[in-house]
Each structure stands twice: as structure tokens, then as C-alpha cells.
N, C-alpha and C positions, 0 to 999 in steps of 0.2 A: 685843503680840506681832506683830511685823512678820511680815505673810501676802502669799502670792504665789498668786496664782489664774490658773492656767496652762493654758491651750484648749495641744493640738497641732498641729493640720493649719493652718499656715499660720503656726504660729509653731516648732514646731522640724521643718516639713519645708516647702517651697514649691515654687511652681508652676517653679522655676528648678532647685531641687534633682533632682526630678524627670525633667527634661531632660536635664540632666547625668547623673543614675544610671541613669534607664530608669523605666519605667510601675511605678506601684504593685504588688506581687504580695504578696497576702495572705498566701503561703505564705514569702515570704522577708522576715527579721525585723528587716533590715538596711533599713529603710526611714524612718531618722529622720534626719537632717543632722549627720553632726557636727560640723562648725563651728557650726550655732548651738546644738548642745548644751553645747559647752565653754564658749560666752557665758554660756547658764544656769550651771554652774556655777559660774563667776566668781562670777553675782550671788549665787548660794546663800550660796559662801564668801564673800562681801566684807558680807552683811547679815546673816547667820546668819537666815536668813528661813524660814517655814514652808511646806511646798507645799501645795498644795491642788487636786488635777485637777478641772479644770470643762468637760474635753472631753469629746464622747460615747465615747471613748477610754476614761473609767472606766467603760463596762459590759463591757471585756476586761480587767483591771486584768493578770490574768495575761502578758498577748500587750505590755501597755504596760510591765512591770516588761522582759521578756524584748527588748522593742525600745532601751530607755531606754540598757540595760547594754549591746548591739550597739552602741548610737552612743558610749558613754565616759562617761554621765550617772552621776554621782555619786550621786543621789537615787531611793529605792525607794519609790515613792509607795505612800503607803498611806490615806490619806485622799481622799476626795472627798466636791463638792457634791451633794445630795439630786437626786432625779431629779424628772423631770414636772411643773414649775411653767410658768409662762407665757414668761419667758424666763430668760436666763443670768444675769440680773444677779437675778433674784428667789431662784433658785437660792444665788448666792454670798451674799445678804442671809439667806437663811435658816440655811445656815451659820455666818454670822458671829453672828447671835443666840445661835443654840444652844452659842456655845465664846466669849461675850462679847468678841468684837474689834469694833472701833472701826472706822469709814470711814478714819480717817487712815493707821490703820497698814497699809491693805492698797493692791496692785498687781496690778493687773489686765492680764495680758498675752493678748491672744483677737485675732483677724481682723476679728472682725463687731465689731458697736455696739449690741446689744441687752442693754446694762449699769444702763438706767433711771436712778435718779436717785443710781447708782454710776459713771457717764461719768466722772467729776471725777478716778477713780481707774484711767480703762485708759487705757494704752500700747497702742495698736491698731498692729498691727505690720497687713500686706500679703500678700494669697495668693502672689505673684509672687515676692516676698526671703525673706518668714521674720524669721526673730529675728536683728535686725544689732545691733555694738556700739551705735550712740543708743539704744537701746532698754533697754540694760543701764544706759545712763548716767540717762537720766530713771527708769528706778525707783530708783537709788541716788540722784538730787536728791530724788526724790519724798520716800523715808524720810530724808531730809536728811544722806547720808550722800555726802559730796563728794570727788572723787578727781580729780587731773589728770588720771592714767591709770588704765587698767586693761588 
């Protein structure tokens, strides 16, 4: 089962987004990028792939369903990684046991690098862009799924 384990802040909002929209305000909902949400989508439709939130974003799951559909996200996340282990990758590793997926099939989209001996499997996108098309291409090389375009 091709899995996508998808951090937010820094991958569908950036420190450029930001700038461009104005300061974060918790009270307005419209604070996800939608250009790079519509890249996620791509990837969703182009790999029929599973989401999986592994930002701290799933302890508001409500404020993330109600942000996702503000930016155009096709996807109502409804799963996420277990909480309070030591880092993210131990987190996504515990998941993937519990619903028997495989290191190959998954992709790892997050900011940070605390993926442990799951590295192999993140696309580390940048506080500063967010989620650009390379980003969408190497998880569709990754699942070996090859497009000139998208």
C-alpha cells in the first residue's frame, strides 16, 4: 500500500507563503498554500497513495480537515501517526507495523530530518518554499511511478 506521511508547516505552508499572505492567525483558516496543495493532490491522484498526518497538526485534526478544504485539498485526513515517541520517524515506524506496510512503499514528505533509519524514504522539502513540483516528482520516482509531466 503506497503511504504518504505528510508534516504540514513547511511543506504545504512556507516561510515565503507567509510573506506573501500575511502572519499566521490562528483564527483564520485560510492559512495553507494552495499551490502546494494542488501539487499534493496531483500526487494523491497520480499514485492512489494513502495519507497519513505526522504533523503536530493531528492534535487539531478538526482545524486541519477545515484548513485542507480552504486551500482546495482533495484529502480528509483521517488517520495519523501515534503520538509521544522519541522522534517522527519512530512515530511513522510504529504505524507502519501496526497496518503492515513496508519501508519501500512509503514517502516521507516533513522539513526536519528526524526520520531515523526511515531517511532513505523522506523528500525533505524547506521552511522557506514548501512543497514545489521536484518534490512531487521524486515521490512518484520513488513509488516507481514515472511521468514526463505532471
Amino acid at each position: 500500500m503506497r503511504t504518504l506521511f505528510l508534516d504540514i508547516d513547511g511543506v504545504l505552508n512556507s516561510k515565503k507563503f507567509f510573506r506573501e499572505f500575511g502572519y499566521y492567525d490562528a483564527k483564520n483558516r485560510d492559512h495553507l498554500d494552495k499551490a502546494a496543495t494542488a501539487r499534493l493532490n496531483v500526487l494523491i491522484e497520480k499514485s492512489k497513495c494513502h495519507v497519513v498526518i505526522s504533523s503536530c497538526w493531528r492534535h487539531s485534526k478538526d482545524d486541519l480537515v477545515v484548513a485542507l478544504s480552504a486551500a482546495g485539498s482533495t484529502l480528509t485526513p483521517v488517520d495519523h501517526t501515534p503520538f509521544g515517541l522519541s522522534d517522527r520517524g519512530d512515530e511513522i515506524q510504529a504505524w507502519m507495523t501496526k497496518h503492515d506496510v513496508k519501508e519501500e512503499e512509503i514517502v516521507i514528505f516533513d522539513d526536519d530530518s528526524d526520520m531515523g533509519h526511515l531517511a532513505w524514504r523522506l523528500i525533505q522539502t524547506d521552511i522557506e518554499d514548501g512543497l514545489l513540483d521536484e518534490h512531487i516528482a521524486d515521490a512518484l520516482t520513488m513509488w516507481g511511478i514515472f511521468e514526463k509531466t505532471f
